[in-house]
N, C-alpha and C positions, 0 to 999 in steps of 0.2 A: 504494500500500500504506500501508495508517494508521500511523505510528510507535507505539512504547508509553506516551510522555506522553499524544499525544491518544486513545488508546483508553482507557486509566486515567481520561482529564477525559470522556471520554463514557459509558463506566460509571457515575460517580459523578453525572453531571446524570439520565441513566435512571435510577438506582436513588432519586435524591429521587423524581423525577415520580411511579413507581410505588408508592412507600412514601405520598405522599399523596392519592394516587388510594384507595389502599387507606384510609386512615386516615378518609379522609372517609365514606366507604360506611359503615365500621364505627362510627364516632361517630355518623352520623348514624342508623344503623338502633337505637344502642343506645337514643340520644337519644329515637327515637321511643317507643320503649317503654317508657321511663324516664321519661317525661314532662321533660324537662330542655331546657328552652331555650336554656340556654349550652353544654349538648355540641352541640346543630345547630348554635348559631352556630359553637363552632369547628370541625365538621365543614364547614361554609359557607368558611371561612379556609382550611382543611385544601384543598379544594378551588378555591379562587381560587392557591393556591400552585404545584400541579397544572398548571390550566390558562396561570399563568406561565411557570413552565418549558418548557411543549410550546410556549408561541409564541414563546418564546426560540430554543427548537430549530427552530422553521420559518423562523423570522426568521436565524437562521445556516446553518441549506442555503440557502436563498433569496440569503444575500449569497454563498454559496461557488458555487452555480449566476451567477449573474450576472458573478464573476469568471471564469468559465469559458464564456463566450458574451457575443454581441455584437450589435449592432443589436436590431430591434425583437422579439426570439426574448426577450429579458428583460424585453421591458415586463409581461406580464400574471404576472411573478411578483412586479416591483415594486409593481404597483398592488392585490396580492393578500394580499401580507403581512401590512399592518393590517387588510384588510377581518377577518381569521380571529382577531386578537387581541381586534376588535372584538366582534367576534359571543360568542366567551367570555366578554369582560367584560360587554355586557347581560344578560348569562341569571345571573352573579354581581349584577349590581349591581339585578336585580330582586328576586332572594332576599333581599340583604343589606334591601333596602327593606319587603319583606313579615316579615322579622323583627324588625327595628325597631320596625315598626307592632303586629305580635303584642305584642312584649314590653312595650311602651307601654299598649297595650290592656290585659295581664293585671295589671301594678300598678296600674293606675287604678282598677279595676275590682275587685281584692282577693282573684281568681283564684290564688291560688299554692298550690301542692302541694310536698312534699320530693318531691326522687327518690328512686329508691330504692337500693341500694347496689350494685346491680350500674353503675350510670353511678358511683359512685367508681372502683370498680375499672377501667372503659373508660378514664375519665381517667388514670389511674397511666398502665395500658398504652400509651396511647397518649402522652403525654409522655414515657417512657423508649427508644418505638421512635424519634419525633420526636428526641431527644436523641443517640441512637445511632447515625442515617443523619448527623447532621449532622457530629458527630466525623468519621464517614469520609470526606463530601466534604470538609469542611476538609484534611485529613492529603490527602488526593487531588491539591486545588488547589495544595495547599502545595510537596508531589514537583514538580508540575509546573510551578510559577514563570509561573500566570497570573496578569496582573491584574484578577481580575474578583473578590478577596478580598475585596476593602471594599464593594461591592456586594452581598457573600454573607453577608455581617457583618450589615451593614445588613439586612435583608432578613429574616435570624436575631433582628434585635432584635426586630423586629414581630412575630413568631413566637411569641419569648419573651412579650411583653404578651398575646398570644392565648392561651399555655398559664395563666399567672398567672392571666389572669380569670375561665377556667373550671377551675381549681384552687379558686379564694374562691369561685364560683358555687356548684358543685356541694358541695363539701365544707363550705359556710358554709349553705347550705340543707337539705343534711342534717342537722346540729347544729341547724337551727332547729327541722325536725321532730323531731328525738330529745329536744332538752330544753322542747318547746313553747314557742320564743320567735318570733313571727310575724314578727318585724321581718326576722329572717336567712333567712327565707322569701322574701324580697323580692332578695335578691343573685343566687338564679340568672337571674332575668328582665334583673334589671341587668347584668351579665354580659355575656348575650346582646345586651343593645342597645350597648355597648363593640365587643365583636367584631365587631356589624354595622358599626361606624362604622370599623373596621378595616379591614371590604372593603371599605367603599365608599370608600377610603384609596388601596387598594390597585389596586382596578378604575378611578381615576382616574388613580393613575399609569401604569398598564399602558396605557393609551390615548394618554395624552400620554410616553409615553416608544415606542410602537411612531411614532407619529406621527412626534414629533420626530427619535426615531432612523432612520427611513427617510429624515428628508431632508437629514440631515446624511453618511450613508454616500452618498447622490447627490451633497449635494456634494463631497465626498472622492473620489469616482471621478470627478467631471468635472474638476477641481484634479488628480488622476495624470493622467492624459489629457493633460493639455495640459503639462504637468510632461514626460514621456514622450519627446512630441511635441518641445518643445525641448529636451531634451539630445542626441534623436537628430538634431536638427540640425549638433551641434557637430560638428568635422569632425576626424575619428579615430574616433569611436562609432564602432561597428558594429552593437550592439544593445544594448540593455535587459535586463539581465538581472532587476532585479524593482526597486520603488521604493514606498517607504511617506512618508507626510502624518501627522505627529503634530503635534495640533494643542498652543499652547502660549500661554492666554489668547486673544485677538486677532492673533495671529502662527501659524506655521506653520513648522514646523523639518521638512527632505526628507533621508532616507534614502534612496540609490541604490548598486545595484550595478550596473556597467556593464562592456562586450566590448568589447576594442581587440583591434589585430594581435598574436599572441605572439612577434611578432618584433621588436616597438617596447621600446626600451628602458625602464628606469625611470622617466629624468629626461621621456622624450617619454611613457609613462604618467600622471606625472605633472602634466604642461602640457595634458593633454587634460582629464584630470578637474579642474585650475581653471579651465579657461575654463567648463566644463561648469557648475561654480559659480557663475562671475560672471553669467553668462548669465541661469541661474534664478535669482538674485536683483535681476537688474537689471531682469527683465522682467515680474515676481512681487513688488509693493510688501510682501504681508504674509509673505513667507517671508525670516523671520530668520537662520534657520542651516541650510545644506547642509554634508550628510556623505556623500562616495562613496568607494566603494572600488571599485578596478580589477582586474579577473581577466582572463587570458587567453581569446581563443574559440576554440574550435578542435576547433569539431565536424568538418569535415571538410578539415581540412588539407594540403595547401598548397592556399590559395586567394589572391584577387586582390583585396586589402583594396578598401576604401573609400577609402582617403586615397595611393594609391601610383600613380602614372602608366602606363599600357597598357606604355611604355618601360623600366622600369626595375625591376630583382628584388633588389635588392642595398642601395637606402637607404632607411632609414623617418623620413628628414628630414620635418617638419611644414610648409607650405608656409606 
């Protein structure tokens, strides 16, 4: 059952996708008729933002599927992940490239026309809706004490440079054509080749960050694995109750909760989770700091620990 943090943090990731899904359609339909080269480019952003987020969201079922299965039943959603960020980003970074090229083309050339006042108005709108989903994932992210802030920040800035430039485009090339000064005719095309160089910004990171990030979450689940594997050796465990790898520069600090008997005392809880410590760091040159914490098990109690002799029901002396 999904708690109310994470439905509140998955509302608010659907409702950007679909707010820019929408945005781009309508920028870009207005764009067209409007003759305005820097509403397409940012409907082209508006768009590349969109198809972010949806590989974000495949990219995190994909890691939630993987931790919920094992052996080769996870390969072909590992090796499937980027293919699908991949394939958005060429069909962005072909756009971004033929826009470019237009808008190069039409100053060279001396091509330029105002829009006409309906692409003002699309820009207002669409900058005030842009502005109004972002408030709410912020305050969303915020409730819910993720850290994926600074990346949404970030992400937000480059947003902002996209609204700005077709803010001067459109509305600095309308004034061109209202007071016949040709020169301000030449901003919306410029504009447009800005924001292209924004996607194609954008469409490189999204490539090198599904990459990269795919093969550092593999190494991270092969680093639990073997992580896992050795505490359940230490002799008291009885199982794993969950364990996390934050990485910290060039080092690795391990998070574990871990199942002894409920009938072991404190001080022998205690002496199981340091050796469980020394263990993984003796064995594990880049893991700096372990942190466990001990809980009773006892799903189906009374049972016949791991560490207690066939002989004896009565001590939970540590051998």
């Amino acid at each position: 059952m999904t708690s109310r943090p994470a439905a509140h943090s998955e509302a608010a990731a659907w409702t950007g996708i679909i707010n820019n899904f929408i945005l781009a359609v309508f920028k870009g339909t207005v764009g067209l008729l409007c003759d305005s080269k820097s509403l397409l480019g940012d409907a082209l952003y508006s768009a590349s933002e969109a198809a972010g987020g949806l590989a974000e969201k495949i990219q995190l079922q994909g890691t939630q599927g993987r931790r919920s299965s094992v052996g080769r039943s996870a390969q072909p959603q590992r090796e499937g992940e980027p293919l699908v960020t991949i394939m958005f980003t060429v069909f962005l970074l072909m756009g971004a490239l033929q826009m470019a090229i237009s808008s190069i083309k039409e100053m060279s050339l001396g091509e330029v026309t105002a829009p006409t006042y309906l692409a003002g108005v699309t820009v207002v709108i669409a900058v005030a809706l842009k502005e109004a989903v972002f408030q709410y994932q912020y305050r969303q992210y915020r409730k819910t004490g993720e850290d994926k802030r600074p990346a949404y920040l970030e992400s937000r800035r480059f947003s902002l440079y996209s609204s700005i430039a077709v803010l001067l485009g459109v509305f600095g090339s309308m004034a061109g054509g209202a007071l016949n000064i040709e020169a301000l005719l030449y901003l919306d095309p410029a504009a447009a080749l800005l924001i292209a160089c924004l996607v194609l910004w954008r469409g490189y990171r999204m490539v090198t960050g599904s990459i990269y990030g795919t093969l550092v979450q593999e190494l991270r689940e092969e680093d639990a694995a073997s992580f896992i594997e050795t505490v359940q050796r230490v002799h008291g465990v009885i199982m794993v109750e969950e364990l996390r790898a934050h990485e910290q520069g060039h080092y690795v600090a391990v998070e574990a909760t871990i199942c002894v008997n409920p009938r072991s005392t404190v001080l022998e809880a205690r002496d199981i989770a340091n050796r469980a410590k020394v263990l993984l760091m003796h064995r594990f040159s880049h893991v700096s700091d372990v942190h466990i914490e001990v809980i009773p098990y006892d799903p189906v109690y009374p049972y016949k620990s791991n560490h207690e002799s066939s002989s004896s029901d009565t001590t939970t002396l540590l051998q």
